[in-house]
C-alpha positions as CSV (number, residue, x, y, z in Angstrom):
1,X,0.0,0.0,0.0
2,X,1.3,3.2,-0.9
3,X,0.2,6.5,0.1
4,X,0.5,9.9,-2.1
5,X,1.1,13.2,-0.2
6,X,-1.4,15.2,-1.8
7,X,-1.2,19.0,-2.1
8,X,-1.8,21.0,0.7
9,X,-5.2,20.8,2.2
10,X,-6.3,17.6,0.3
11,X,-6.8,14.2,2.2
12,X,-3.7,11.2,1.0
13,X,-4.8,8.8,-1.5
14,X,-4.2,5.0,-0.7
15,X,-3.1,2.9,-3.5
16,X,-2.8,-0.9,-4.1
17,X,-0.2,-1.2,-6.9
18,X,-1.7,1.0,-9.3
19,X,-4.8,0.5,-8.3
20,X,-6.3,3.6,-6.3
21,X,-8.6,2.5,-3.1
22,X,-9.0,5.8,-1.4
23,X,-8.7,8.6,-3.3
24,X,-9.3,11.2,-0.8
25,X,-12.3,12.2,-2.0
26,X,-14.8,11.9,1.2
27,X,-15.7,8.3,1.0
28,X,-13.9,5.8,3.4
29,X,-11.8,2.9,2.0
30,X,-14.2,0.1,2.9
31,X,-17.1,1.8,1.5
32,X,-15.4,2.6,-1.7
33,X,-14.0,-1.1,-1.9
34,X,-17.8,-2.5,-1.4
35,X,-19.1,0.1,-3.6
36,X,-16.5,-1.6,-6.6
37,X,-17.3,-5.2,-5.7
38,X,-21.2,-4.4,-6.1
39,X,-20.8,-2.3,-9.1
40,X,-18.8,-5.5,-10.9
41,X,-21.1,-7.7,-9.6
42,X,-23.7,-5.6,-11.1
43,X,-21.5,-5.3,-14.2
44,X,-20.9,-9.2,-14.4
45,X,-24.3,-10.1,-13.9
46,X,-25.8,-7.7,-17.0
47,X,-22.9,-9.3,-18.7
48,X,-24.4,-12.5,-18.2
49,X,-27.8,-11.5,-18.8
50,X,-27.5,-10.3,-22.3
51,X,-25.2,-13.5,-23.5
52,X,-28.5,-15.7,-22.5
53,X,-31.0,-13.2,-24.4
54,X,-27.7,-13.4,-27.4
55,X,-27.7,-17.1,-26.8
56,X,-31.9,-17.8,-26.4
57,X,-32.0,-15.5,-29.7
58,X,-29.7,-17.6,-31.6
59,X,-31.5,-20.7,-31.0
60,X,-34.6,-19.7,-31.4
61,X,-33.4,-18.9,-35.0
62,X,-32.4,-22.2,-35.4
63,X,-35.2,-23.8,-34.8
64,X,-36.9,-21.1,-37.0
65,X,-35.0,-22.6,-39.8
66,X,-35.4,-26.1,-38.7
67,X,-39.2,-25.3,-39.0
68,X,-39.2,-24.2,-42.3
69,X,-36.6,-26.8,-43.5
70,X,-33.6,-24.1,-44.1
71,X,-31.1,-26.9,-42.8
72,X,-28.7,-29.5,-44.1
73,X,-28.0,-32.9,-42.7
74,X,-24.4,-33.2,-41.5
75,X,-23.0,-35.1,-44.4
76,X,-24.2,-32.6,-46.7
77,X,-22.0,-30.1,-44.8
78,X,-19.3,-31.8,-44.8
79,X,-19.5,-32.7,-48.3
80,X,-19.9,-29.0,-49.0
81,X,-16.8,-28.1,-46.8
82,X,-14.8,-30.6,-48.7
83,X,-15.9,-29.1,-52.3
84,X,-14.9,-25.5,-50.6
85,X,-11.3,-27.2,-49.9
86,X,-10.8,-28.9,-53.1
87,X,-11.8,-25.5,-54.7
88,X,-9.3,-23.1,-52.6
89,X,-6.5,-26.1,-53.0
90,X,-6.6,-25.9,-57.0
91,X,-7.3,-22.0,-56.7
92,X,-3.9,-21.2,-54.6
93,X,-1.9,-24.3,-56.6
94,X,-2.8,-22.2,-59.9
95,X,-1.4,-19.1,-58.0
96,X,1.4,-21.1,-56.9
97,X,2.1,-22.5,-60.5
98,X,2.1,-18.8,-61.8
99,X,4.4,-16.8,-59.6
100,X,6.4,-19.8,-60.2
101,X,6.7,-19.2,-63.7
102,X,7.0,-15.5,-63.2
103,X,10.0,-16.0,-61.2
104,X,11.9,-17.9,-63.3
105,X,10.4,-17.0,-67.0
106,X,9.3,-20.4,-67.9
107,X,6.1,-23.2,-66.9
108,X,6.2,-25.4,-64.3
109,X,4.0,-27.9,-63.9
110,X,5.5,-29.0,-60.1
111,X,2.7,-27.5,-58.9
């Protein structure tokens, strides 16, 4: 704990660290340490309260789409993921294939 001589006529302020716990100001350490914890309680529990409503939203969009059959079965998505792959693979081989053959002026088929 440190504490700060203020200027003249002003009350110390108490430090933990960094951290200020009594600035000086009129309100006593403990209070101003419960006021904190409360406020991030507070804090923490709207926190916590608007991941649910983010959370209770997103699935009831889900089933939204599962009601109106906007869904795919799992081997369709991973069928689709592996056509995405197979797509990007060729698309940056290609790229490689070209600054290849930019670099050294003639085609290369290692890629």
């Amino acid at each position: 704990m440190n504490v700060v001589i203020p200027a003249k006529g002003r009350d110390p302020a108490v430090t933990w660290g960094d951290v200020p716990i009594y600035d000086g100001g009129g309100r006593p350490p403990r209070a101003q340490v419960l006021h904190d914890l409360i406020r991030g309680y507070v804090d923490r529990r709207r926190q916590a309260r608007n991941y649910d409503d983010f959370v209770r939203r997103k699935v009831e969009l889900g089933g939204m789409d599962w009601d109106v059959s906007r869904h795919v079965s799992n081997e369709e998505a991973q069928a689709a993921a592996a056509a995405r792959r197979e797509r990007l693979l060729q698309r940056t081989a290609a790229a490689m294939t070209g600054e290849l053959a930019q670099a050294t002026g003639t085609s290369s088929d290692l890629c």
